[in-house]
PDB file with SEQRES, HELIX, SHEET and CRYST1 records, atoms N, CA, C and O in Angstrom:
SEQRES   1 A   46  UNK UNK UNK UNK UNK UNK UNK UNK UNK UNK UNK UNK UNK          
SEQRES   2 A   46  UNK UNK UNK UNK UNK UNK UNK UNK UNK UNK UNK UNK UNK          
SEQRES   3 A   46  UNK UNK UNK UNK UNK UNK UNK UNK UNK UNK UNK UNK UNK          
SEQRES   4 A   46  UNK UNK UNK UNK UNK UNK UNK                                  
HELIX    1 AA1 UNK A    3  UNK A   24  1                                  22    
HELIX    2 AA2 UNK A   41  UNK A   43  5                                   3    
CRYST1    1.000    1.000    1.000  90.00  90.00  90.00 P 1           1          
ATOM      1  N   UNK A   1     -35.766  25.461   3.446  1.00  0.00           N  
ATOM      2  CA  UNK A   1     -34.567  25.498   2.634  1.00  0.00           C  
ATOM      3  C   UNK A   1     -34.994  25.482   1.160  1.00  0.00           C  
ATOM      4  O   UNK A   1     -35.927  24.800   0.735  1.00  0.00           O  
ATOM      5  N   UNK A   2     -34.192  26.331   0.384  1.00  0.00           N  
ATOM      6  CA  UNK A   2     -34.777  26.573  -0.742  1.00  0.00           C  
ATOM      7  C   UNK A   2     -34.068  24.944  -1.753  1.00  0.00           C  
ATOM      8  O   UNK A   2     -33.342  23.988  -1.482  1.00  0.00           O  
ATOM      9  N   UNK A   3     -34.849  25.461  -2.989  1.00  0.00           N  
ATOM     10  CA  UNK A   3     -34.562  23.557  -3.811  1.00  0.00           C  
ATOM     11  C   UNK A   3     -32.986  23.823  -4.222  1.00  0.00           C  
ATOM     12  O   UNK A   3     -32.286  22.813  -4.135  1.00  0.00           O  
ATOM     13  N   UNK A   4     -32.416  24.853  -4.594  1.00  0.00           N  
ATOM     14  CA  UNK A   4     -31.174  25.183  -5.091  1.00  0.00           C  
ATOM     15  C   UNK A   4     -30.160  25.043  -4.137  1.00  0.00           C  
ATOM     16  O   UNK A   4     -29.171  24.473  -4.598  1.00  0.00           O  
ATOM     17  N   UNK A   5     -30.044  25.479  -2.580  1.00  0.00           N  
ATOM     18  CA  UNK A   5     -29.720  25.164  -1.972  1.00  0.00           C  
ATOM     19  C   UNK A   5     -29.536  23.642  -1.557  1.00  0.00           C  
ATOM     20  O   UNK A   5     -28.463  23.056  -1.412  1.00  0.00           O  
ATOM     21  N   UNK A   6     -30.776  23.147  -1.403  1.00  0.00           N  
ATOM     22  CA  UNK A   6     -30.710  21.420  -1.142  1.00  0.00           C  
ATOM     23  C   UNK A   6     -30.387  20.903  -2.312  1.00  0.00           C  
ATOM     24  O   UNK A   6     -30.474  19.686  -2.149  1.00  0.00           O  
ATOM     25  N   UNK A   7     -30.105  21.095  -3.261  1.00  0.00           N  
ATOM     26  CA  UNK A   7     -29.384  20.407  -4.704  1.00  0.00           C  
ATOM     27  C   UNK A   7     -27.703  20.611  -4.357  1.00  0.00           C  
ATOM     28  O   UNK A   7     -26.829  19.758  -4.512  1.00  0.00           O  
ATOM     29  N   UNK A   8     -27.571  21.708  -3.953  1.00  0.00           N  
ATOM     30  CA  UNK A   8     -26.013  21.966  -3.874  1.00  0.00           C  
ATOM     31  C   UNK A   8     -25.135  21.070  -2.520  1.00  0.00           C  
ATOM     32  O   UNK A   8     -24.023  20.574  -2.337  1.00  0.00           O  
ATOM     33  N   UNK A   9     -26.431  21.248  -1.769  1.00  0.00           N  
ATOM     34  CA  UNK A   9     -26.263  20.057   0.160  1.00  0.00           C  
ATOM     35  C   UNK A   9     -25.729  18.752  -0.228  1.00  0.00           C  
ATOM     36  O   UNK A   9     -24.736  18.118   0.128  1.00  0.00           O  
ATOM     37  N   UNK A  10     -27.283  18.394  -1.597  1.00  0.00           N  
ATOM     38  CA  UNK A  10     -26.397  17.065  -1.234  1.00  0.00           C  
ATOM     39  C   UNK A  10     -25.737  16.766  -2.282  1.00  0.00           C  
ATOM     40  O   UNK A  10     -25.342  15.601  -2.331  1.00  0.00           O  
ATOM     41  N   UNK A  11     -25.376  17.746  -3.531  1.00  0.00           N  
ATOM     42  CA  UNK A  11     -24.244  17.315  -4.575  1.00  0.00           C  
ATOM     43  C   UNK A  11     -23.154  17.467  -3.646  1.00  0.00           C  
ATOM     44  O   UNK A  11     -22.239  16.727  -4.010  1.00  0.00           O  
ATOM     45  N   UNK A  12     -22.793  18.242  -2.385  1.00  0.00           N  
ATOM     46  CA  UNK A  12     -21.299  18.531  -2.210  1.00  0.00           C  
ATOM     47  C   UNK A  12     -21.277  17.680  -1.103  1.00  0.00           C  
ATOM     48  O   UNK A  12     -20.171  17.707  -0.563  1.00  0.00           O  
ATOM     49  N   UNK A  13     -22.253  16.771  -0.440  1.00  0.00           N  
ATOM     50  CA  UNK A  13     -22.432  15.529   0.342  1.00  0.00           C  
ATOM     51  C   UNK A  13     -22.394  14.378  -0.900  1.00  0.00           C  
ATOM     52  O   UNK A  13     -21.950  13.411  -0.281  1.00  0.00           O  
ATOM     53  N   UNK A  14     -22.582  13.963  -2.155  1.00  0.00           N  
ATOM     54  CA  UNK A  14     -22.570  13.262  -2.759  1.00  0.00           C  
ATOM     55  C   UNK A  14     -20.748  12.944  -2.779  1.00  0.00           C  
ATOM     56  O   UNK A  14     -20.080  11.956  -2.473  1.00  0.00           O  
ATOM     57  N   UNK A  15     -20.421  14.231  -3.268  1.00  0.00           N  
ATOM     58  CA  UNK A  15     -18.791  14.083  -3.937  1.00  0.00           C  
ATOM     59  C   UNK A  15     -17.965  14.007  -2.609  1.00  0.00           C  
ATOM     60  O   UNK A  15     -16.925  13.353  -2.535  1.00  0.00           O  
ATOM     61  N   UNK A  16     -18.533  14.772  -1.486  1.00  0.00           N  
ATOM     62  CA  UNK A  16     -17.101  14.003   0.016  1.00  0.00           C  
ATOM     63  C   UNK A  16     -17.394  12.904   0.233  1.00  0.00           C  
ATOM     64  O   UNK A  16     -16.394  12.320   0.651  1.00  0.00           O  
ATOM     65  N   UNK A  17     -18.535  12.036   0.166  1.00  0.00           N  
ATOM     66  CA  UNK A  17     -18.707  10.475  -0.020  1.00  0.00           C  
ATOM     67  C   UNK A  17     -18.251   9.525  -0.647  1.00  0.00           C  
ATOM     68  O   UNK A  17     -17.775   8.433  -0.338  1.00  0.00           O  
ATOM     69  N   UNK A  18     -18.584  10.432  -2.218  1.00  0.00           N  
ATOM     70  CA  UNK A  18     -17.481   9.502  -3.467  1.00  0.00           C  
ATOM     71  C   UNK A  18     -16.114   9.569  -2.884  1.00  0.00           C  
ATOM     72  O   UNK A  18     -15.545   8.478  -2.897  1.00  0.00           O  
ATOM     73  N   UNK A  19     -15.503  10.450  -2.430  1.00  0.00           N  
ATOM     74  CA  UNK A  19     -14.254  10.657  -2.000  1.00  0.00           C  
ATOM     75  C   UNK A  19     -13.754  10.205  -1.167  1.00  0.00           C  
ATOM     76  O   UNK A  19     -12.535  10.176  -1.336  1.00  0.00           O  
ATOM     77  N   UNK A  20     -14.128   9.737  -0.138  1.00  0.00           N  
ATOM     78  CA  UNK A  20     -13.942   9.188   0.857  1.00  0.00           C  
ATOM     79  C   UNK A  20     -13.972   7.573   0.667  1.00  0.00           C  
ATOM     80  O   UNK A  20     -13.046   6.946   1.182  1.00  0.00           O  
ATOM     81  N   UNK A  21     -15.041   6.817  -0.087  1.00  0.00           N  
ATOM     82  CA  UNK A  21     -15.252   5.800  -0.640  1.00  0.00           C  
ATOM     83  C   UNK A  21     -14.089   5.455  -1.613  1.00  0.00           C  
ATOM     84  O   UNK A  21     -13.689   4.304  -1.783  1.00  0.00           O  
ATOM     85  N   UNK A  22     -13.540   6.637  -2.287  1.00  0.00           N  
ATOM     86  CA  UNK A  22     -12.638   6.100  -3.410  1.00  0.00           C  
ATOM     87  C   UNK A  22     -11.262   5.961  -2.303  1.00  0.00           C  
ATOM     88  O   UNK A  22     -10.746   4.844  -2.290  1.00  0.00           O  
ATOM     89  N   UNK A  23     -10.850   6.668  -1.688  1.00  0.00           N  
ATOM     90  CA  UNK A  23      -9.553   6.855  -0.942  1.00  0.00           C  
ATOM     91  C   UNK A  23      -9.217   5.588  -0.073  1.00  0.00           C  
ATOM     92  O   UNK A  23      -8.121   5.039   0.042  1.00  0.00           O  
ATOM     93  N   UNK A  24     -10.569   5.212   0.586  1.00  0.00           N  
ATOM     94  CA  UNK A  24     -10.734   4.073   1.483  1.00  0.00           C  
ATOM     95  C   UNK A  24     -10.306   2.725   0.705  1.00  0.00           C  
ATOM     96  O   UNK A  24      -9.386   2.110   1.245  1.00  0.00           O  
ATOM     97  N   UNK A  25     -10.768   2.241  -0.334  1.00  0.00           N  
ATOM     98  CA  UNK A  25     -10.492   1.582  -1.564  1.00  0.00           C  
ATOM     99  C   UNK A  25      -9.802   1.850  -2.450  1.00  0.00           C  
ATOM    100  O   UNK A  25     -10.028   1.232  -3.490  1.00  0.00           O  
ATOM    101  N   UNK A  26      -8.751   2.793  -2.458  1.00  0.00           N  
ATOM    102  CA  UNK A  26      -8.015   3.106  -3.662  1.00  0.00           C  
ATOM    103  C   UNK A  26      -6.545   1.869  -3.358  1.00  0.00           C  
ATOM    104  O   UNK A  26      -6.166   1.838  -2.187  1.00  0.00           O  
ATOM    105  N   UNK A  27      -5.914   1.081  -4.203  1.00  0.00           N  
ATOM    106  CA  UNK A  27      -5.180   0.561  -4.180  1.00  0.00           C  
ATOM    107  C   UNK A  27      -4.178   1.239  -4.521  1.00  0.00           C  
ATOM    108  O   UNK A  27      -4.000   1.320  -5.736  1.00  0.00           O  
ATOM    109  N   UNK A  28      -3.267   1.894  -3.684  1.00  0.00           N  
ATOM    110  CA  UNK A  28      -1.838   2.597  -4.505  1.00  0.00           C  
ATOM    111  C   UNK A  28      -0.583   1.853  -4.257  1.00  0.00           C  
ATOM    112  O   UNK A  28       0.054   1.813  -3.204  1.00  0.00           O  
ATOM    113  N   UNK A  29      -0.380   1.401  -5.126  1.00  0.00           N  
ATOM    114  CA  UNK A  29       1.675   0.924  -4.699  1.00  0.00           C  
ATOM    115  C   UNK A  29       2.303   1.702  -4.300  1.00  0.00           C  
ATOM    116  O   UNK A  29       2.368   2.859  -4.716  1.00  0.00           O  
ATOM    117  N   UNK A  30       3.139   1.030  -3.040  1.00  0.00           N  
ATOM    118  CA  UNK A  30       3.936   1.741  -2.554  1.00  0.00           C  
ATOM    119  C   UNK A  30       5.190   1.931  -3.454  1.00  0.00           C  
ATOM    120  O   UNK A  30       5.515   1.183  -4.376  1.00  0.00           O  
ATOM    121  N   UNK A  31       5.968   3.260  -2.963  1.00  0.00           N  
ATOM    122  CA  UNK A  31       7.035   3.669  -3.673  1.00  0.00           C  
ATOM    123  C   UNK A  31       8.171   2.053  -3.932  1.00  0.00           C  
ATOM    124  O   UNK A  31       7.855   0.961  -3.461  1.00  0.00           O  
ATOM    125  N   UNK A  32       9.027   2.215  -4.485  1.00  0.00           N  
ATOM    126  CA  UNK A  32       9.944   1.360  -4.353  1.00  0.00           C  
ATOM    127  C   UNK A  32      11.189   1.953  -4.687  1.00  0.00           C  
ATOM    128  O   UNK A  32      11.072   2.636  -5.704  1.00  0.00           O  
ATOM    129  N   UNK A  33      12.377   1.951  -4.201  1.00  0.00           N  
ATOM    130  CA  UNK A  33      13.441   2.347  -4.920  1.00  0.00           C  
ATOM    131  C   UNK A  33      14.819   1.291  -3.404  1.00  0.00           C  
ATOM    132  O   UNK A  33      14.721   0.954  -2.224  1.00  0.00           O  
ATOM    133  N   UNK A  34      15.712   1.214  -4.323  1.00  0.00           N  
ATOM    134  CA  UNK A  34      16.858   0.224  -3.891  1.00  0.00           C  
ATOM    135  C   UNK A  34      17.289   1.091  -2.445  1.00  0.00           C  
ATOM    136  O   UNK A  34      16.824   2.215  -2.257  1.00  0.00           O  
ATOM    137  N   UNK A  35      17.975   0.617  -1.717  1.00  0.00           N  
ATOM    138  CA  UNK A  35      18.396   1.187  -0.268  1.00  0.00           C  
ATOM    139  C   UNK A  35      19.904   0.216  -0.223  1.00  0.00           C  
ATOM    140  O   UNK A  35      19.790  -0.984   0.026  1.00  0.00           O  
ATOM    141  N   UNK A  36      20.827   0.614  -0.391  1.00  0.00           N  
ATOM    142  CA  UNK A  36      22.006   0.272   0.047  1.00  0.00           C  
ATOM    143  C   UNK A  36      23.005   0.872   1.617  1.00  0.00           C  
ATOM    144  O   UNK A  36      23.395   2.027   1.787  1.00  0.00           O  
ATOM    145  N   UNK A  37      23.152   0.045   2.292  1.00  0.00           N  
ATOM    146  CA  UNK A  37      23.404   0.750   3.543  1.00  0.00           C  
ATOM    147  C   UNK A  37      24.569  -0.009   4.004  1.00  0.00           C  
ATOM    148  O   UNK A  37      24.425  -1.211   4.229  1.00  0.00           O  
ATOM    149  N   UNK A  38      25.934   0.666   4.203  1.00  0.00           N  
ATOM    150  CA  UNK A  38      27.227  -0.186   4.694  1.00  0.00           C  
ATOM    151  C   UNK A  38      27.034   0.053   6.022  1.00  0.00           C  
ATOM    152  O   UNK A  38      26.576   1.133   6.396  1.00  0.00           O  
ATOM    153  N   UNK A  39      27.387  -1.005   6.945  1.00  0.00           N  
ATOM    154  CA  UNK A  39      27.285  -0.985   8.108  1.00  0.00           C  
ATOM    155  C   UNK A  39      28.829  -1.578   8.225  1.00  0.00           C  
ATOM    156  O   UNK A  39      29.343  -2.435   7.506  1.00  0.00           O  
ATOM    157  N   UNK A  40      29.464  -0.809   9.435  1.00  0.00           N  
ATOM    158  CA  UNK A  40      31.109  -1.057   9.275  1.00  0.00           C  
ATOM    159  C   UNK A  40      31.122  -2.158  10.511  1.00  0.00           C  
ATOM    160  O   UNK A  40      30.530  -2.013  11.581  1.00  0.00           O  
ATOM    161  N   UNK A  41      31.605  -2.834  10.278  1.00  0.00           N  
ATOM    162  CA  UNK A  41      32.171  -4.082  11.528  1.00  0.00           C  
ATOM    163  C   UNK A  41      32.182  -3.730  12.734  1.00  0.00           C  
ATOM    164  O   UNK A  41      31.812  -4.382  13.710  1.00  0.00           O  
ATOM    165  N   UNK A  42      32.635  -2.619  12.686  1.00  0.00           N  
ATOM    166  CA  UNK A  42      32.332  -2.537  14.726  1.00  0.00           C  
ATOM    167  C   UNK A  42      30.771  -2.189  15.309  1.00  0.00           C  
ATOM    168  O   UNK A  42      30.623  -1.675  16.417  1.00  0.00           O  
ATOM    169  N   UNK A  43      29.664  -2.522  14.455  1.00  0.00           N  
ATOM    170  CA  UNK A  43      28.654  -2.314  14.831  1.00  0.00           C  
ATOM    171  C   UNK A  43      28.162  -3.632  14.520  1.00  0.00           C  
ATOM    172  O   UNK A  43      26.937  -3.752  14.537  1.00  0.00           O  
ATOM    173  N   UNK A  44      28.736  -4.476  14.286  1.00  0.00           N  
ATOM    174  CA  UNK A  44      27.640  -5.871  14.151  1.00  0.00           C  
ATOM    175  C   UNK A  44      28.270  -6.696  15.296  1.00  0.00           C  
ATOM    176  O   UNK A  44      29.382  -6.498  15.787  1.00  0.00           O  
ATOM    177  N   UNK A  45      27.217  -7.832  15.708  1.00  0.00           N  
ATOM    178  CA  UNK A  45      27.558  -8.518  16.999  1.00  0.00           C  
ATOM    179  C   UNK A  45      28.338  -9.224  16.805  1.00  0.00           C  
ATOM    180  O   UNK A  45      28.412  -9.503  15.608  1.00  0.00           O  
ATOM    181  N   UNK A  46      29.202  -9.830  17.566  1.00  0.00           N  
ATOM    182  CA  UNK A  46      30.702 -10.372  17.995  1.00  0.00           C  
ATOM    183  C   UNK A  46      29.642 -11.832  18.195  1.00  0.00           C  
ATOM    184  O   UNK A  46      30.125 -12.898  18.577  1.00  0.00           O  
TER     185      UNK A  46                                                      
END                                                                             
């Protein structure tokens, strides 16, 4: 395998690693937004 080739192997094995490493560990907040929901009386228990 030529050296240009194995430079490119494992830069594009370097960065799906970083990537995978960052995603695994990435802390994202979940969405948030208000939810209002009427539920009419003949569906709640007696």
């Amino acid at each position: 395998m030529s050296t240009v080739r194995r430079s490119l192997l494992l830069t594009l094995l370097v960065v799906i690693l970083g990537s995978v490493i960052f995603l695994a560990t990435w802390d994202h907040p979940p969405e948030v937004r208000q939810i209002e929901l009427v539920v009419p009386d003949e569906q709640l228990p007696r």
